[in-house]
C-alpha positions, 0 to 999 in steps of 0.5 A: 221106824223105831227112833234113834234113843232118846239118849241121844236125842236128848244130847243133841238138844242140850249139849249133854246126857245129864245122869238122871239117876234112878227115875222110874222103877218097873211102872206096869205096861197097859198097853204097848205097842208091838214091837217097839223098843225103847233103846234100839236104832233103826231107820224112820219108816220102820217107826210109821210101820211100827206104830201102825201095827194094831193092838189087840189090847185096846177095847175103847177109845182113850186119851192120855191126860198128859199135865206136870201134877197129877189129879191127885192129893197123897197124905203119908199115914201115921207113923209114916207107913205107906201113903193115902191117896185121893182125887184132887176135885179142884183139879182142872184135869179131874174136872174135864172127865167128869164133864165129857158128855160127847165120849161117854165111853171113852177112857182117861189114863193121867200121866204127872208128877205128885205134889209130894216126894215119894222115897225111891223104895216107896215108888214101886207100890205107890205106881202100881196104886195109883194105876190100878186105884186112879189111872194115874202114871207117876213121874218121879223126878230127884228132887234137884232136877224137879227144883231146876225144872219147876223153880228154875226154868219153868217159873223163873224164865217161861212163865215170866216171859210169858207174862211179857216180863223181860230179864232187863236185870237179875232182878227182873226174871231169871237170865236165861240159864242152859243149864236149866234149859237142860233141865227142862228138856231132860223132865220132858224126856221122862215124861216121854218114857213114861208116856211110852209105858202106856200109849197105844199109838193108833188108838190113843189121843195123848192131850198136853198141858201148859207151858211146862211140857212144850217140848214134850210133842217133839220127843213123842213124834220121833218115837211115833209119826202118826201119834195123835197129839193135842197141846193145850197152853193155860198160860199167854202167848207172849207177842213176838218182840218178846217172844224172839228175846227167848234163846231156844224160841226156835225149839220150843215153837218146832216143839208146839207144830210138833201137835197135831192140834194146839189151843189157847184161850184167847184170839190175842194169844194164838195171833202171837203164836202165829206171829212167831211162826211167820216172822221165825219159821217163815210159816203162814196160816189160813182159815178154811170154813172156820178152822185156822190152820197151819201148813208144816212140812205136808202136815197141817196143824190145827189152832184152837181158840176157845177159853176153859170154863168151870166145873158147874156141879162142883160148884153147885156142890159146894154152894149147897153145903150146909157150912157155905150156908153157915159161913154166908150167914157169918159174913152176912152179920159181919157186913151187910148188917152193919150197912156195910157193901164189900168188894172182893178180890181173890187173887195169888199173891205174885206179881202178875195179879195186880194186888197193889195196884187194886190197893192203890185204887181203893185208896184213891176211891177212899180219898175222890169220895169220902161218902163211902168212908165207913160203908165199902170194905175191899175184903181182899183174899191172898192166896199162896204164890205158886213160885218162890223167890225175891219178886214174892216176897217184895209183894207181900211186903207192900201189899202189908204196908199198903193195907196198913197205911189204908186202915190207919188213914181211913179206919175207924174203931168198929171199920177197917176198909181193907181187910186181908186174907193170908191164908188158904181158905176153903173153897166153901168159905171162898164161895160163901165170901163170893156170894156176899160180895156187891161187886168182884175186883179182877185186876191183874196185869197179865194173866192167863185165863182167871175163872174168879169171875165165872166163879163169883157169878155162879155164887150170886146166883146162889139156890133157894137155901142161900136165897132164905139165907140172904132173906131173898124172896124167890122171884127176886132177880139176881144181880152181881158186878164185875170189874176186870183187867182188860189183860186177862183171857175171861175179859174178852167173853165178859161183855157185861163187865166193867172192863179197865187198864189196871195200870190207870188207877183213875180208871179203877177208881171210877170203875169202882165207883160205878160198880157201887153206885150202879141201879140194880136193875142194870146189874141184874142186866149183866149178871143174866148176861154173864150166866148164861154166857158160864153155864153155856161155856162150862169146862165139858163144853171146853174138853169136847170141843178140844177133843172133837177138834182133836180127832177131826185134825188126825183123821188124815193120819192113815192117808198120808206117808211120813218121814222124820227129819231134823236132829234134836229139838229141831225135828219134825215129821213130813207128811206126804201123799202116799204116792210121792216117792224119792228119785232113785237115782238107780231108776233114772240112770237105767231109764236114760240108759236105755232110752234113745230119745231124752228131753230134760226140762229144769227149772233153774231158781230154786231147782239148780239156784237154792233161793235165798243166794244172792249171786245167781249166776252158775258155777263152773262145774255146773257149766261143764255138767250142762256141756255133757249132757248137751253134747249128747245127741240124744239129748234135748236139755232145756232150761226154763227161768223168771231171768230175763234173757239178757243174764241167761245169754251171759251167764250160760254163754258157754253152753252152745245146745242149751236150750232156754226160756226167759222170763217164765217162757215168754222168750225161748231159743233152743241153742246159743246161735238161734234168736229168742222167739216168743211164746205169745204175740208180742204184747203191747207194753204200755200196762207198764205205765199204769202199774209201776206207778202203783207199784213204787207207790207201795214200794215206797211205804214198805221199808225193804220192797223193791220192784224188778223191772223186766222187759215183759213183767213187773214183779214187786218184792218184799221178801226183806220186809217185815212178813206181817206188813209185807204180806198185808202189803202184798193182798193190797197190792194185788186187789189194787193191780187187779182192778187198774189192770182190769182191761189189759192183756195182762194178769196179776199173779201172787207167789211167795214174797212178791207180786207179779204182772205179766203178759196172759197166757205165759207159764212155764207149762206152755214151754214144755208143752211146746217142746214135748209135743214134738217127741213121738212117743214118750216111755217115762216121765220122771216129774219131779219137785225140790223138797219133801213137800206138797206137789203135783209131781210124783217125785222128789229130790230133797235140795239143789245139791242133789238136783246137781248131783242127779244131772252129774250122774247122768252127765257121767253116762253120757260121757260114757255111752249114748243114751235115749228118752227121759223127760224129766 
């Protein structure tokens, strides 16, 4: 189905249709698919027959880079006519084409913002440029709404939150500002329309980058239920205390299982992840032959746990440059000559990196050991913050007044211990100063992955140049030292690293401390270890990996039916069996009223009683709904329950026909004035006394369970519990029950939010059973679930409210004319 526009998708998330202005201007169309127009209203299944349609445009496969700058560095030309463009070789996205072996053929349209403002004349020729030229797609965006997007709610609210920084004071982050939600919401719409200039639907892979374009997945599933959709987050995932302060928390993780597979660096940062789905949306995840898993609404949304790595010829580039050689020589005359080890930091200066903290700890280092006065230089490179604002500026100042106070302590005339690097440097001079250093200082406090020390051990493996260069003979082994902050996403695959809290500055000390005073085999020990580990583990290993899981994740596309629901940023796709249809109730009324012979079997909690109500008891229009049908003589209405008998006896008092079964139909009566029968022999109760004991047990060491107490079953529940602890509760539970129960007639069953042990053989299914197998012949079945969901039932009514109303309908009939046989 073609969508409803995003114009008012974009109203419904935000409160309002912000005017953009003039955004785009005629970008070429690549390739499109068939009969989709941006703007028009239709219904959803016109959108899945619609993106289903194949082109005939595409001759290969193709995946769209989706990220919020472009691989691309433009300069304007002297006198200012017209741009020059070239490829960013820095660039992460660049780098992960150049490394894709597994899909050799396979094609790379990029789709961002440019670094510069291009004036809206310019815009046209500059699109047509970078498509023909690079298989680029700019988004120009006014330059208000770009500074309310990236400054404003990008680096302002997200990227602190995700950094576990919390808005406690003006100060400390940016208070949540709607206005710049809008924002950021309107820029991931336009990011949409321009994906649309280009996408071919059933063909094309679109992968997402960061933290910038979360919402991106949402507006690209309305438009197309079946797009193939990866999301990849370089930043952490906050854990759920932090995560739940966020306002739109829930918009932005519908917005993420909008993706069909979603990575993070870390198993920390995915656990987070999948925290929030729980405690937020109530959703659980799996594992199934290696693969996590996320069930949604029919689909399943895949969770990939793998850090990115560097680009290996890049960087072999750059070390075999004749001015790397130059500069290590340099650096090599300025401290090893003069018997002098330096320590290294590469960081940007922001508040996440942990600078002043490494300053602090090479000042104690300085003061606990005074053997290294005058013979360790901590060279610390400052890059330029990627934000602006307050927060940035007061690092800098400290970290100045830091080094000066270290220098005036300790230095002498010819020594500086701390020397400090504001500018950008070259990534040559970078690596020549990594190939120097005696040991690598990575202390932030929170930071998304950091590849400085994959970096810097690639650089101390140096080639045979540098090697002459550093006056190394050829089968001298080579060896470099790490010391890294236990919060970023390379420690975990740095097992040979010196691992500390960057908060205890006497653990950085000895840190420190150890790493200069280490034997050198040791350090040749670590450095083969971490090699092996980084060129393993390179940037295409990262990229076809993803884009195997990617393509693994969609395979089950064309197999199943989708519809959309849901309004604004709360939509999402349902994904069913192609076979499962909606009741119509057209369908049913004709079959009941043709039929003689009619056998209505419901499910009553969840079926006719939505769950989460407290008073369970039916309302009076329902009462009098079960009257006409019951009146009807052609009819056999029976109701099946996990009640006990005693509340259905009180609650459906008035209904003298209907049937019921209790207790998952261990009792059962066909009208009010017959006795309960069971299903089963009666069974000998005594279980009881070995499992409630079990039960209170647990009950009483998880706030918010209770045990319900029923004549024949035990069930423990905990569904006002914390999910997390609940759940853990539960699995224990049930091993517990299982093998102290193991010689009764009994069996432990686990359902949503509780543990139940009931008498063996006893289901809901025998009920029917029982009942059906008296009717002569049946001429339809009409099985049918609540909600758009997996089942084994061939039909579906989406809510209890349409379940009441179906049983009205038919009601109505019976009120009119007599009917016949509809077992439902």
């Amino acid at each position: 189905m073609v969508s409803k526009s995003y114009s008012n998708l974009l109203e419904l998330a935000s409160g309002e249709s912000p005017s953009l202005g003039r955004i785009s201007r005629g970008i070429p169309r690549v390739v499109t698919a068939p009969g989709i127009v941006p703007d028009l209203d239709d219904s959803d299944d016109d959108a899945s027959n619609a993106s289903s349609e194949r082109s005939s445009l595409s001759p290969r496969e193709r995946t769209i880079i989706v990220a919020n700058q472009l691989p691309i560095r433009a300069q304007r030309r002297p006198e200012g006519r017209g741009w020059t463009f070239s490829l960013d070789q820095d660039s992460l996205l660049l780098q992960l084409k150049d490394s894709i072996s597994e899909h050799p053929d396979m094609e790379f349209v990029y789709v961002g913002c440019l670094r510069e403002e291009i004036p809206i004349p310019e815009q046209d020729e500059v699109s047509q440029t970078l498509l023909e030229t690079f298989k680029c797609v700019p988004v120009f965006l006014p330059a208000d709404l770009r500074s309310r997007f990236y400054h404003g709610f990008c680096k302002q609210q997200l990227w602190p939150l995700f950094h576990y920084m919390l808005p406690l004071s003006p100060d400390l982050g940016g208070r949540f500002d709607r206005s710049l939600w809008q924002a950021y919401v309107s820029v991931n719409k336009i990011f949409a329309d321009m994906i649309l200039e280009v996408i071919n639907p059933d063909d094309d892979f679109v992968w997402v980058h960061d933290y910038h374009l979360i919402v991106l997945p949402t507006f690209l599933r309305k438009r197309f239920n079946r797009a193939k959709l990866g999301f990849f987050l370089h930043s952490p995932f906050p854990s759920s205390e932090i995560y739940r302060t966020l306002p739109v928390r829930e918009e932005l993780l519908r917005a993420l299982l909008n993706s069909d597979l979603i990575g993070f660096h870390t198993f920390d940062y995915a656990r987070h992840f999948l925290s929030c789905c729980s405690r937020m949306l109530g959703l659980s995840y799996e594992s199934k032959r290696g693969y996590i898993g996320l069930e949604y609404y029919g689909r399943t949304v895949s969770i990939k746990i793998l850090p990115v790595g560097i680009h290996m010829g890049q960087l072999g580039s750059v070390l075999s440059l004749p001015e790397t050689e130059v500069k290590v020589a340099e650096l090599m005359k300025q401290f090893c000559d003069r018997g002098r080890v330096m320590l290294l930091g590469v960081d940007d200066m922001d508040i996440f990196k942990g600078i002043s903290l490494k300053l602090l700890a090479f000042e104690q280092l300085l003061m606990q050991h005074p053997e290294w006065r005058g013979r360790v230089v901590l060279v610390q490179i400052a890059n330029p913050a990627r934000g602006q604002g307050k927060d940035v500026k007061e690092v800098e100042a400290e970290s100045y007044a830091m080094v000066k106070r270290i220098n005036e302590a300790f230095g002498l005339p010819d020594y500086n211990p701390v020397i400090l690097i504001n500018k950008p440097l070259q990534f040559y001079e970078r690596m020549a100063y990594y190939v120097v250093a005696e040991c690598c200082l990575v202390t932030a406090v929170r930071d998304g992955m950091n590849l400085i020390p994959y970096e810097y051990i690639i650089a101390r493996h140096g080639n045979d140049k540098l090697d002459e260069v550093l006056g190394l003979s050829p089968s001298t082994l080579k060896k470099s030292m790490l010391v890294v902050s236990e919060f970023i996403g390379c420690s975990p695959s740095l097992s040979g690293a010196i691992r500390v809290n960057p908060w205890n500055i006497d653990a950085v000390v000895d840190a420190m401390d150890s790493a200069l005073e280490m034997a050198d085999a040791e350090k040749q020990l670590r450095h083969e270890k971490h090699h092996r580990y980084v060129i393993s583990h390179d940037v295409g290993y990262w990229a076809n990996s993803f884009l195997q899981d990617l393509e693994r994740t969609c395979k089950e596309h064309d197999r199943r039916r989708c519809w959309g629901i849901g309004f604004g940023l709360k939509f999402r796709v349902v994904a069913l069996d192609q076979n499962f249809r909606k009741l119509a109730m057209e369908h049913i009324v004709s079959a009941y009223r043709r039929t003689s012979t009619r056998a209505i079997l419901l499910d009553y909690d969840g079926t006719l009683m939505p769950q989460a109500s407290i008073d369970k008891s039916p309302s009076p229009k329902s009462i009098q709904t079960f009257n006409s049908l019951c009146r009807d003589k052609n009819n056999l209405v029976f109701l099946v329950s996990a009640q006990r008998r005693s509340s259905l006896s009180d609650w459906f008092s008035p209904c003298d026909n209907l049937g019921m079964a209790a207790e998952h139909g261990y009792y059962f009566r066909l009208r009010r004035d017959t006795e309960w029968e069971t299903c089963v022999a009666v069974a000998d109760r005594s279980w009881k006394q070995i499992a409630e004991p079990v039960m209170r047990l647990y009950t009483e060491t998880t706030d918010g369970s209770t045990i319900e107490n029923k004549e024949t079953a035990l069930v423990w529940c905990y569904e006002d519990a914390d999910p997390d602890f609940g759940s853990c509760q539960a699995k224990e539970l049930f091993d517990h029950l299982e093998s102290v129960l193991a010689n009764e007639p009994v069996s432990v069953k686990s359902g949503p939010n509780n543990v139940e042990v009931k008498p063996q053989g006893v289901s809901k299914g025998l009920v029917a059973h029982r009942l059906l197998s008296t009717m002569k012949e049946r001429a339809e079945v009409f099985a049918c679930t609540v909600g758009r969901k997996p089942s084994k039932a061939k039909y579906y009514l989406d809510d209890t409210a349409e379940i009441v109303r179906l049983l009205q309908g038919l009601a109505a009939v019976s009120d009119q004319t007599p009917g016949s046989s509809v077992p439902l």
